[in-house]
ZAMARTI-35386 format. One record per residue (C-alpha): residue in three letters; z, y, x. Coordinates in steps of 0.2 Angstrom, whole numbers, padded with zeros to 4 digits, always signed. Example, Ala and Ser with C-alpha at 12.3 -4.5 7.8 and 13.67 -1.06 7.14 Angstrom:
Ala+0039-0022+0062 Ser+0036-0005+0068 
! end
This chain:
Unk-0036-0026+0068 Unk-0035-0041+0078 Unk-0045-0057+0071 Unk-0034-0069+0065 Unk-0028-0086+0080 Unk-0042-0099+0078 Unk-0027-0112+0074 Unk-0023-0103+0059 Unk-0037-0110+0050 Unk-0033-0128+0053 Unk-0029-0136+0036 Unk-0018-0148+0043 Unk-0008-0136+0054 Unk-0005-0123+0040 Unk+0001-0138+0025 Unk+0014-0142+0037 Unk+0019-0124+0036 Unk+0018-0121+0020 Unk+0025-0137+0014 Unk+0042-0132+0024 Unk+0043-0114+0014 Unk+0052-0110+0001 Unk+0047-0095-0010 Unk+0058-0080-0017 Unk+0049-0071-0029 Unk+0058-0055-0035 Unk+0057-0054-0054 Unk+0072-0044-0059 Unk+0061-0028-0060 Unk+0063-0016-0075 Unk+0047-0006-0074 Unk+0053+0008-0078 Unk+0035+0018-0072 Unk+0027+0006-0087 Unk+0037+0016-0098 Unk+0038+0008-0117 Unk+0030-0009-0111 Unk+0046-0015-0103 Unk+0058-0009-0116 Unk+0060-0027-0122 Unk+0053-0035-0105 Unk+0055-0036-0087 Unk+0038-0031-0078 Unk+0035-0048-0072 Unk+0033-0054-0089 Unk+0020-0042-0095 Unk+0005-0049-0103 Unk-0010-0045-0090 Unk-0029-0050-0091 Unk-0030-0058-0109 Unk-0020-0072-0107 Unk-0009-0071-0091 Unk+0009-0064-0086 Unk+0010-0056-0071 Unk+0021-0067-0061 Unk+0006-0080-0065 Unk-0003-0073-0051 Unk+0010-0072-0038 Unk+0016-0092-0043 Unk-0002-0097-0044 Unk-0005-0090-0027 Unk+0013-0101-0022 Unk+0004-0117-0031 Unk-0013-0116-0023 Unk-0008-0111-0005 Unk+0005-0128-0005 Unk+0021-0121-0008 Unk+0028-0129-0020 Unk+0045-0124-0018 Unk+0049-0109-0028 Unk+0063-0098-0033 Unk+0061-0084-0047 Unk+0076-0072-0044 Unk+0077-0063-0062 Unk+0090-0049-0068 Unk+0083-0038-0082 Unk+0080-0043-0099 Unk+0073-0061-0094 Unk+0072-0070-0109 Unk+0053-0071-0111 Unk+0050-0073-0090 Unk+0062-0087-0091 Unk+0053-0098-0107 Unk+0037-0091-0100 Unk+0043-0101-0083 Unk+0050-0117-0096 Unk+0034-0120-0106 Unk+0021-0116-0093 Unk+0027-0119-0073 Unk+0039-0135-0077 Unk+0025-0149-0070 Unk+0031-0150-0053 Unk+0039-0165-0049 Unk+0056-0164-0043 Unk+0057-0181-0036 Unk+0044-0174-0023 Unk+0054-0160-0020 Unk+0045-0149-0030 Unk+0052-0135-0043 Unk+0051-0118-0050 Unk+0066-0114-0053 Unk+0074-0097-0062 Unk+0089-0090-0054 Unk+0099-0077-0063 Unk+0110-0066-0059 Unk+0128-0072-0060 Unk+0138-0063-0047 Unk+0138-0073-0036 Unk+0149-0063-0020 Unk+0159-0055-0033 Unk+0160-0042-0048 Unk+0143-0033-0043 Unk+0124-0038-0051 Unk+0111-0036-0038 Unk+0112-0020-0029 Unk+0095-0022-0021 Unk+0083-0033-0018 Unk+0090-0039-0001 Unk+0106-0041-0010 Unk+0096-0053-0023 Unk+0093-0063-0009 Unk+0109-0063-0001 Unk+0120-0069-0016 Unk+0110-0082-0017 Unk+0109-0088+0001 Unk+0120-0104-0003 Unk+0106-0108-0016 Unk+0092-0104-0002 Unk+0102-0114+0012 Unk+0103-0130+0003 Unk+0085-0132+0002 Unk+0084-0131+0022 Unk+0067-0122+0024 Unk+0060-0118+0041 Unk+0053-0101+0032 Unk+0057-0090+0018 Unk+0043-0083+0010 Unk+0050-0065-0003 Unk+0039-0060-0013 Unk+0037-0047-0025 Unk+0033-0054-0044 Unk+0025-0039-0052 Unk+0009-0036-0042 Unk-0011-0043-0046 Unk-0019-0050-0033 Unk-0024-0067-0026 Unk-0020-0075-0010 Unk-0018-0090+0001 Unk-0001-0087+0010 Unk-0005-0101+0021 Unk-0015-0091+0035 Unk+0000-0078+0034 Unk+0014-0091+0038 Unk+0001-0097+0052 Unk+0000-0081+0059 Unk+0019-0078+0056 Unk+0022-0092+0069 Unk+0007-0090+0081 Unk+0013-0072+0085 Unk+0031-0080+0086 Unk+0036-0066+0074 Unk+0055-0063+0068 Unk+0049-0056+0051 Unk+0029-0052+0046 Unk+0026-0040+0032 Unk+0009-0043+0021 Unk+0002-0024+0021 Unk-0013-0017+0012 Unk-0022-0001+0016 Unk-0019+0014+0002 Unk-0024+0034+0000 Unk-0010+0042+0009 Unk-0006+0052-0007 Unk+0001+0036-0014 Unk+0015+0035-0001 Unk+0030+0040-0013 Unk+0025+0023-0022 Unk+0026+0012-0007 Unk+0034+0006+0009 Unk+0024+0013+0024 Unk+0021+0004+0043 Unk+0017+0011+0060 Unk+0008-0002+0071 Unk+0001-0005+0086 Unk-0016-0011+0089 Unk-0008-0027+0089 Unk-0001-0025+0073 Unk+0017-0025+0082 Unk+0027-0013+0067 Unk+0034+0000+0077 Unk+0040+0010+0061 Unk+0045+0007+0042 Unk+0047+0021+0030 Unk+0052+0017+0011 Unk+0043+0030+0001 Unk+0042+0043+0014 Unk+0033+0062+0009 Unk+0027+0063+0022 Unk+0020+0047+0031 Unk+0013+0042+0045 Unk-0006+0039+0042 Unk-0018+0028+0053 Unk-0027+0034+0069 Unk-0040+0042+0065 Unk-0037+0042+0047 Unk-0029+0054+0039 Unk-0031+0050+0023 Unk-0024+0032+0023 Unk-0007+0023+0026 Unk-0003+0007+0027 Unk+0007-0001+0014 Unk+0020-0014+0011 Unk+0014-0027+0000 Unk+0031-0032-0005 Unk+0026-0051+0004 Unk+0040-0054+0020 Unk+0038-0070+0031 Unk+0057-0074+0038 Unk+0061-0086+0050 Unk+0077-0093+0037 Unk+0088-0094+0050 Unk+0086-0076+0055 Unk+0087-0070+0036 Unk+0104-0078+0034 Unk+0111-0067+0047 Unk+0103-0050+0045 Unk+0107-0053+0026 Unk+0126-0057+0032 Unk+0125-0040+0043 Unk+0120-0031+0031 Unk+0131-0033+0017 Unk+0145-0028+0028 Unk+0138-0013+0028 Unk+0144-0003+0016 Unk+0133+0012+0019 Unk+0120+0000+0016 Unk+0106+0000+0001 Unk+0107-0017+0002 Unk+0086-0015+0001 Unk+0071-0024+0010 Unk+0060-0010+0014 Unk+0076+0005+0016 Unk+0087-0006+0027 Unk+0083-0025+0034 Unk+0065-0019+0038 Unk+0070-0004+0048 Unk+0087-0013+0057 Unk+0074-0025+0063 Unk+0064-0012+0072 Unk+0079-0004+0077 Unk+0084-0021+0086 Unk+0068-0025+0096 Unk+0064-0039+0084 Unk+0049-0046+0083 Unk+0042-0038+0067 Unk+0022-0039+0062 Unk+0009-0034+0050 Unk-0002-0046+0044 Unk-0019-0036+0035 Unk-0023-0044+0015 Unk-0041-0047+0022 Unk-0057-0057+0018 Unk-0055-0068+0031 Unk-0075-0069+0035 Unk-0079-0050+0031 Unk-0062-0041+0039 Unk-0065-0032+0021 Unk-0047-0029+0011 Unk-0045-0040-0003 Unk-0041-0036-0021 Unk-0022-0029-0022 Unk-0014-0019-0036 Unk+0002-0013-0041 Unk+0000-0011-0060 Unk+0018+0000-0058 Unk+0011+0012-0071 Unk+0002+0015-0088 Unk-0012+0019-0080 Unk-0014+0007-0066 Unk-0011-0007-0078 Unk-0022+0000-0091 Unk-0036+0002-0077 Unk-0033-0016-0069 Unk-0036-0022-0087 Unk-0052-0013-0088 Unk-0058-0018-0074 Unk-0060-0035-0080 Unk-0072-0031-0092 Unk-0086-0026-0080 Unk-0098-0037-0074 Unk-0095-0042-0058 Unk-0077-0037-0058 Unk-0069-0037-0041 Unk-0054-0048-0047 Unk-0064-0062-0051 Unk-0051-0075-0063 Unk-0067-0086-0065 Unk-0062-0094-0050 Unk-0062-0112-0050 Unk-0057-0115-0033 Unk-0041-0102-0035 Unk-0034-0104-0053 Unk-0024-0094-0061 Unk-0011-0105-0071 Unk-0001-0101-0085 Unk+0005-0106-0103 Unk-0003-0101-0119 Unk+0000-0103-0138 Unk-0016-0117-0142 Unk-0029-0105-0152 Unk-0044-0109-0160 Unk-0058-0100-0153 Unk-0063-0082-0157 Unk-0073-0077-0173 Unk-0084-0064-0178 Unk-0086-0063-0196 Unk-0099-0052-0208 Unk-0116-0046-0205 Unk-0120-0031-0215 Unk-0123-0012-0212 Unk-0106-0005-0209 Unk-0097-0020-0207 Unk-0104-0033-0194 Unk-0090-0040-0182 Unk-0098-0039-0163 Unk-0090-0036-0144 Unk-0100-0028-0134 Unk-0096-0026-0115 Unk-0078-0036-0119 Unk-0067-0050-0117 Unk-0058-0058-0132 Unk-0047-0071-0131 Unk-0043-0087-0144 Unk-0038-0085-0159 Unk-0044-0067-0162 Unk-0055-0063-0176 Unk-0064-0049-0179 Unk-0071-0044-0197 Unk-0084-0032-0199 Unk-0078-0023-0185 Unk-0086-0019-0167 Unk-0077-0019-0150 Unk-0084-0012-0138 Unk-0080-0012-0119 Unk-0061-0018-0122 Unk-0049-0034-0115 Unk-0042-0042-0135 Unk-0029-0055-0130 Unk-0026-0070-0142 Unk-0022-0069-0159 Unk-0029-0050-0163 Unk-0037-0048-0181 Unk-0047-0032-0181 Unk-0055-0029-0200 Unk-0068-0021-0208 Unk-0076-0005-0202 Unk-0063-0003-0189 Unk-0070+0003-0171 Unk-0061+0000-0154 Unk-0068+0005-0138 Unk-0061+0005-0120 Unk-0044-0003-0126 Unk-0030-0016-0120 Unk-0024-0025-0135 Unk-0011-0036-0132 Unk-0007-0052-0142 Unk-0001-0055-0161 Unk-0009-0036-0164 Unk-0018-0033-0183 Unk-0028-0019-0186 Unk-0034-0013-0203 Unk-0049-0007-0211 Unk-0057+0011-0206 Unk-0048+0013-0191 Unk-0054+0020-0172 Unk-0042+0017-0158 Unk-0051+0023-0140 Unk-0044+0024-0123 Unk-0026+0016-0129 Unk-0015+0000-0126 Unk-0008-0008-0141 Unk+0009-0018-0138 Unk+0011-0035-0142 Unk+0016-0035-0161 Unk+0008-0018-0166 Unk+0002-0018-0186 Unk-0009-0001-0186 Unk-0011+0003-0205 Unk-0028+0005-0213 Unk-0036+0022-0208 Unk-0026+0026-0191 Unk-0036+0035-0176 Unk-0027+0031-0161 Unk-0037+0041-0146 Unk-0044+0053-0155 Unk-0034+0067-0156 Unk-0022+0072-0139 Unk-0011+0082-0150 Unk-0007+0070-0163 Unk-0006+0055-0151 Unk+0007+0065-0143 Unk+0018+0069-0158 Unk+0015+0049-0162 Unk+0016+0039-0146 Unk+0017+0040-0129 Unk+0002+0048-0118 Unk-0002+0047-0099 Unk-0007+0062-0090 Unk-0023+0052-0088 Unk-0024+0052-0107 Unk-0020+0033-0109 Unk-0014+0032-0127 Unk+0003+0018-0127 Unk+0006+0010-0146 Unk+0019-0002-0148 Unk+0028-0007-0164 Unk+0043+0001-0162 Unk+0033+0019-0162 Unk+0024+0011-0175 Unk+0038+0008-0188 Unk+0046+0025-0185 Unk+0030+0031-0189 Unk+0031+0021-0205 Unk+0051+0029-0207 Unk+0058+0010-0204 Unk+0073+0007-0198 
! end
């Protein structure tokens, strides 16, 4: 891959560019991949890493690269992604020209709710119009990862580029999950296939594709009217990667890849689509190790978000038996644990785990209880869950089967609703 134009790297140059973007971030998601997680929430709003949403790491990357203009495009089941928003992301200053702003869907060309995500965008042109950016930066709001979108709007305009797409390098099994590019050496896209079977892999590696990140620079100007020209289309998907992306190419525009690299090393930076049980269970995880390669330590790139104030963690009683110890773990405010050992597991806030009770290698989100004498292993327990005294969760395939839901992986999914049939609730 090319190296990056030296200009890019100029501070000065790249605030003005980022200071005349506005930002579309895609949150009207369901999930549908993450199965029983997003039954009550949209995917953007799923609890990740202990005490962050998802779309906290897409607005934070926004925050810290100097965009501070923000539009959060929202559709399914909203409600907590919209007071998340309200109670954490409201201390921009508008008299600056600063917001993040929720935009739902309300139908805006007529009696349809988004068909796609282009047609996101484009029922809300008149509210992207107003704000007069030079750039439009979409984003999606469901994926892990931390960047500086700066560089890529610099590069956008060094190449003079019509559109950039942000692209990440993936095994070539994964394609059915992604939107794939062909490019020249010059990362020029010649090609752009939305989930193909069968996709066109990199020179000289078979084995690896080159994925759509879900990040598009747009000269603003230029969106308006492939937006407009596209929703005459009634043929049309209405769809980024199925039909803008490809009607670019098709019209000799000026469409390139920008590679998600270490800007010193060329190495590809951290990138994951949590999409499924798995991938979300395993991102989890992975923060947990001890050099993990998402580092949320980071002083210099924050992740921001709201929290419920906590007190800090407790671990109660030291005896034989019944001594409450984490080993290997994270656990976050307000979680006590009582007698009980944790062992290689991500707690968020406010989990009570009591006596004689063993978790290992779990995801247990917020407001969770667990009673005495229980063992829950390889398993993520919704937000909510009350596991009775004496439950094994992760222990038995057969029975976890019968009970909840379980990954071909063997990732054991609990959430409360699965737990009060259990119970014969209503």
């Amino acid at each position: 891959m090319p190296r990056q134009p030296a200009r890019a790297s100029s501070g000065r140059y790249v605030s003005r560019l980022t200071g005349g973007t506005l930002a579309i971030i895609m949150a009207g998601g369901r999930g549908e991949r993450l199965h029983d997680l997003t039954v009550h929430r949209c995917k953007p709003a799923t609890p990740f890493g202990g005490k962050f949403r998802i779309i906290d790491f897409v607005l934070s990357n926004c925050v810290n690269s100097g965009i501070r203009q923000i539009s959060i495009l929202t559709q399914y089941k909203a409600q907590s992604l919209i007071q998340h928003v309200q109670h954490g992301w409201s201390y921009l200053r508008g008299e600056f020209g600063e917001f993040v702003e929720v935009v739902p869907a309300q139908q805006q060309l007529g009696a349809a709710w988004y068909r796609g995500t282009a047609d996101a965008v484009h029922q809300n042109l008149e509210l992207i119009v107003s704000h007069r950016p030079k750039h439009v930066l979409v984003l999606a709001g469901d994926h892990i990862y931390k960047m500086d979108y700066g560089p890529m709007i610099a590069y956008h305009v060094e190449k003079g580029a019509d559109i950039t797409v942000g692209v990440v390098e993936v095994p070539a099994r994964d394609s059915r999950h992604f939107g794939v590019l062909t490019a020249t050496e010059w990362n020029r896209v010649t090609r752009f296939s939305e989930k193909p079977a069968v996709p066109d892999t990199l020179p000289g590696r078979p084995d690896t594709i080159l994925a759509s990140m879900g990040i598009y620079v747009f000269n603003a100007q230029l969106l308006e009217t492939m937006l407009k020209e596209d929703a005459a289309q009634p043929s049309s998907s209405h769809d980024f990667g199925k039909n803008i992306l490809p009607a670019a190419i098709a019209g000799d525009r000026q469409v390139f890849a920008y590679p998600f690299q270490d800007v010193k090393t060329r190495a590809q930076s951290y990138w994951r689509d949590v999409g499924t049980i798995d991938a979300y269970y395993d991102a989890n995880l992975e923060l947990v190790h001890v050099r993990p390669e998402l580092n949320i330590y980071d002083q210099d790139w924050p992740i921001w978000t709201y929290q419920v104030q906590q007190p800090p963690a407790k671990f109660i009683l030291d005896e034989d038996g019944r001594r409450g110890t984490a080993v290997n773990s994270m656990v976050s405010g307000g979680c006590i644990i009582s007698g009980a050992i944790v062992r290689e597991s991500l707690l968020f806030s406010n989990v009570r785990v009591e006596e004689r009770s063993s978790i290992s290698r779990a995801v247990v989100l917020n407001n969770v209880e667990i009673g005495r004498d229980c063992r829950v292993h390889g398993a993520i327990l919704d937000e909510g869950c009350e596991v009775p005294d004496g439950t094994h969760i992760g222990t038995d395939r057969d029975a976890d089967v019968r009970r909840f839901h379980v990954t071909e992986n063997g990732v054991v999914l609990v959430t409360p609703d699965m737990l009060r049939r259990l119970r014969g609730d209503t």
